[in-house]
N, C-alpha and C positions, 0 to 999 in steps of 0.2 A: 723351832719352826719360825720363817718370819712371820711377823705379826701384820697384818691388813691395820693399818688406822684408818681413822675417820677422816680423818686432815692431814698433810705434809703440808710446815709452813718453811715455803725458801727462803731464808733472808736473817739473821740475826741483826738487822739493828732494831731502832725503836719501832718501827711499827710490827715488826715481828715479834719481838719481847714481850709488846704489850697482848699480842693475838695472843700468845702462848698460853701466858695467863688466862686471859678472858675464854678462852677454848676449854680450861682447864674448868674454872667455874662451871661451864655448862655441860661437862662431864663426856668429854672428848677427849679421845683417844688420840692422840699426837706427836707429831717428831719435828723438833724444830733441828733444821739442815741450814749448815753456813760453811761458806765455801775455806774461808779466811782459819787461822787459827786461835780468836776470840770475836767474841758477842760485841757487842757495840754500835757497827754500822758506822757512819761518819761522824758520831761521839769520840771515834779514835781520833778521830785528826784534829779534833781541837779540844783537847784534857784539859788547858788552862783557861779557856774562855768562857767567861760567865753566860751565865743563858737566862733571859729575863722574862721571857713569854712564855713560860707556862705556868696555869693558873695554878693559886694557891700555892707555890713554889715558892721560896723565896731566891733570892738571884746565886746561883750554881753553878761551879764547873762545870763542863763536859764530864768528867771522870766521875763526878759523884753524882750526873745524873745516869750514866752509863753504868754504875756500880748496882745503885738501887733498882732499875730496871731490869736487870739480871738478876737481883735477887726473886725479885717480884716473879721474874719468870718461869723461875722455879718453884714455886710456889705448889701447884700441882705437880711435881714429878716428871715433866714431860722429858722423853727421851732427847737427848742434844745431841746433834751428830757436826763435830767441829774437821775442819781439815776434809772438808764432804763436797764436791763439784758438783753438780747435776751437769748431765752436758748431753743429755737424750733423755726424752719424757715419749713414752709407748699409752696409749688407753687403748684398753683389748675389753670391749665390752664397755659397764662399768666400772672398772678398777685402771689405773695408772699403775704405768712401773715405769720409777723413776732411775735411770743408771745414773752412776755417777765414777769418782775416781776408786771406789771402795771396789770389793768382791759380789755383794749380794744387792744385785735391784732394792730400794723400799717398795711398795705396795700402798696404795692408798686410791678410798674412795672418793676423795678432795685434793685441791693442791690450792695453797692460798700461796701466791707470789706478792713476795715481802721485799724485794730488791734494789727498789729504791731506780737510780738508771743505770746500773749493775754492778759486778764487782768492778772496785778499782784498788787498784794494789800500786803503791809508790814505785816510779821508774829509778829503777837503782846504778848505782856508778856500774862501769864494765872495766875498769882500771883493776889489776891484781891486789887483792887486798890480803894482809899475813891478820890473825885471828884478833892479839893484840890491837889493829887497826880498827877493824871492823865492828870491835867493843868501843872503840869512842866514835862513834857513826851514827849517828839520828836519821831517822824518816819522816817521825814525827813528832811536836813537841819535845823536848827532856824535861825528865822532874827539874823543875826551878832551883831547889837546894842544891841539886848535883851541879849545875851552872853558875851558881851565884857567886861573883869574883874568879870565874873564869875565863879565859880566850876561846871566844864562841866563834868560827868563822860559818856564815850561812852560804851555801851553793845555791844562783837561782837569783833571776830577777823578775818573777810573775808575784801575783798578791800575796799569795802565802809565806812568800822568802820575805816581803817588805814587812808582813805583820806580824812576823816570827822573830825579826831581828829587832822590829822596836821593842815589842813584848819582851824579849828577853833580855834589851836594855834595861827595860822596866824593873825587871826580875837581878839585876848589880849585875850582869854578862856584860864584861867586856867585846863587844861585838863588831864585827867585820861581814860584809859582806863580798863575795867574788860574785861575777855573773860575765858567760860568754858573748853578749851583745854588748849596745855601745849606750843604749838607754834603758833605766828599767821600766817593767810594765804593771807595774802596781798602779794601783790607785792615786790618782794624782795628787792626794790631801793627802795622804802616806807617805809619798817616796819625798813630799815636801816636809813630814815630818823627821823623816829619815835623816832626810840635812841636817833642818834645826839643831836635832841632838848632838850632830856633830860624828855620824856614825859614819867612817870611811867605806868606801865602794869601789874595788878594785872591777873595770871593765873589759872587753875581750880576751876574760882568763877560764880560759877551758882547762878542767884537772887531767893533768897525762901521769901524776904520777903522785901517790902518798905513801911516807915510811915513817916508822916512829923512831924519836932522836929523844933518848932522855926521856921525859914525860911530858915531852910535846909529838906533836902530829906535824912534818912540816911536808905542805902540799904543794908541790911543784904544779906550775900551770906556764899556758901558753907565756903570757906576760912575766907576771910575776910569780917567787916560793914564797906563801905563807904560813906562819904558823899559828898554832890554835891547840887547847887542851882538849876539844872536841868540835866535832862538823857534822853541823845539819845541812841536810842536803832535803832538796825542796825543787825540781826536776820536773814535776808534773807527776799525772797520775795516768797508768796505763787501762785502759775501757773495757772489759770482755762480758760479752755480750753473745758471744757464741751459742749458748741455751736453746735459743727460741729457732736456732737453725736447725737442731736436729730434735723437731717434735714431729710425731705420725700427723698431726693438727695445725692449722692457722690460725693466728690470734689478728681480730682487728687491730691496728694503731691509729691513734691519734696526732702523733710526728714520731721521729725517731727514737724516743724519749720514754714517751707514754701510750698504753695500751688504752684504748677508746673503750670505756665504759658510760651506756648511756646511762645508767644506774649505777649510785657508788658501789664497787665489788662485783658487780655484774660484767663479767668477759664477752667476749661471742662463744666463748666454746663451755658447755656444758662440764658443771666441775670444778671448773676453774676458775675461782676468784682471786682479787685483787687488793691491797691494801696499801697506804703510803704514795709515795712520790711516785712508783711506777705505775700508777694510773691519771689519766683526767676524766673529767666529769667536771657538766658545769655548777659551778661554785667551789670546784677544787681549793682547799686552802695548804699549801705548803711549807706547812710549820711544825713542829712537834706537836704541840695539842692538837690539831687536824689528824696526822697519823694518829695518835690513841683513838679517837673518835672514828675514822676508817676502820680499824682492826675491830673495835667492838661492831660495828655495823658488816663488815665481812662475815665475821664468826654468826653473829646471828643468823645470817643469810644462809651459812654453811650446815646449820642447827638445823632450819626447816626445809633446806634441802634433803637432809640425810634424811627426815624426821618430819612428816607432812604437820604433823601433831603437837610440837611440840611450840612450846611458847613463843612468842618473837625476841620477848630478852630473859634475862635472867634477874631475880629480885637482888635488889641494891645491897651492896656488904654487909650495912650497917644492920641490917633485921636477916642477913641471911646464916642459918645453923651451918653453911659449909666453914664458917671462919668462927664456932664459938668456941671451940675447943683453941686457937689461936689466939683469942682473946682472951682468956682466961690466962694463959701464958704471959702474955703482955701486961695484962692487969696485976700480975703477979712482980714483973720484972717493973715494977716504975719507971727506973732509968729509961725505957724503952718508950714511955707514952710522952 
């Protein structure tokens, strides 16, 4: 039978992750749902770039803060539902039924929407591509090892093409850039660092065509055929945002972006809270530690919603019995403290 939760949280990046957990803590019943087929959110899209602002942190990849967050999120159990769309939300009474691309609605008495400004999924080539191909084909970063002294060519002249090819200059890629217009549109201290290096920039080369020759890639394009031992391609990123078109209910907004909450997590529609980049409120702050900070404050919200009674937070790790039997483990394992 399916199970009624307490909470469906939409969204697998960081401010979902962190909900997860903290829902968990407060002994909430939950299903964390993501459209995509891993957790992350837009820690995908930048695995090699250090991340300096969050506290007590020291300075991180994307990947390994993206790692730990996932672990964390699991922490309590909560069910994950990967490869999951929601694309019609029903509330019949009090309960929501969430459809999505799966067989069986979820059920749930809560919906905290984790989404950030929605899915976005990398615009990918429409050229025929043979399997072999499409195995040296990036969307997003590559591991650095796997490029290091290799022929990198980047597709794309917006910011992420410009700070993907210096970066993985950085990283010993021999690197090339192609890009269908006549100037790129990076950052202008970028595409000037760009030069500096000395890193070549083939202009109005549109790819009409890639085969593999030997253990190169060679990419035919309008201009000129390059070759390359592998190709990131950096395209832009496609928006879907289709969700909130097919609910029985109307949600305030704020701009096209963000849902108007005059209290952090607080929606217009009963039920329905908020956490992360997909809301404003004023003093919104748009950073990773902001989202952790929203999710605990959602989840709380979502506690004395369900539960007139119940506390407003939950007592701090450090003295709480849900984590001593985890410490005892820990205490055990040294390597680990």
């Amino acid at each position: 039978m399916q199970p009624t939760y307490d909470c469906v949280i939409i969204g697998g990046g960081p401010a979902g992750l962190y909900a997860s957990f903290y829902a968990g803590l407060r002994d909430m019943k939950i299903a964390l749902v993501e459209a995509l087929d891993h957790l992350g959110g837009k820690l995908s899209f930048y695995p090699e770039k250090m991340v300096w602002d969050v506290g007590a942190l020291p300075p991180s990849k994307g990947k390994q803060i993206q790692k730990h967050l996932i672990e964390q999120a699991r922490t309590f159990q909560p069910d994950i539902y990967l490869n999951t769309k929601i694309n019609k939300i029903d509330k019949v009474e009090d309960t929501f039924l969430l459809h999505s691309n799966q067989a069986t609605p979820l059920k749930a008495k809560t919906i905290l929407l984790a989404i950030g400004g929605g899915i976005y999924t990398p615009k990918k080539l429409t050229v025929p591509l043979t399997k072999a191909v499409q195995d040296r084909i990036f969307y997003h970063f590559p591991d650095p090892n796997l490029i290091k002294g290799k022929e990198l060519l980047v597709s794309g002249g917006g910011n992420s093409a410009v700070d993907y090819a210096i970066e993985a200059h950085e990283f010993g890629a021999k690197v090339k850039v192609s890009y269908r217009g006549e100037k790129l549109k990076g950052h202008e201290s970028q595409v000037r660092k760009l030069s500096e290096l000395g890193i070549p920039v083939y202009y109005c080369n549109t790819i009409e065509e890639i085969r593999q020759q030997g253990q190169k890639l060679q990419v035919k394009c309008a201009v000129h055929t390059l070759s390359a031992d592998y190709l990131l391609i950096q395209h832009g990123y496609k928006h879907d945002d289709s969700l909130f078109k097919n609910c029985s209910f109307d949600l305030k907004w704020h701009n096209e972006y963000a849902l108007d909450c005059q209290q952090p997590s607080i929606t217009s529609e009963m039920g329905i809270f908020a956490t992360g980049d997909i809301q404003y409120y004023p003093g919104k702050v748009n950073l990773l530690a902001g989202a952790f900070n929203d999710s605990v404050h959602a989840v709380n919200q979502i506690k004395q919603y369900l539960d007139e009674s119940a506390a407003s937070f939950e007592m701090v790790s450090s003295h709480n019995e849900k984590f001593h039997t985890r410490n005892q483990a820990l205490f055990a394992n040294k390597e680990a403290i």
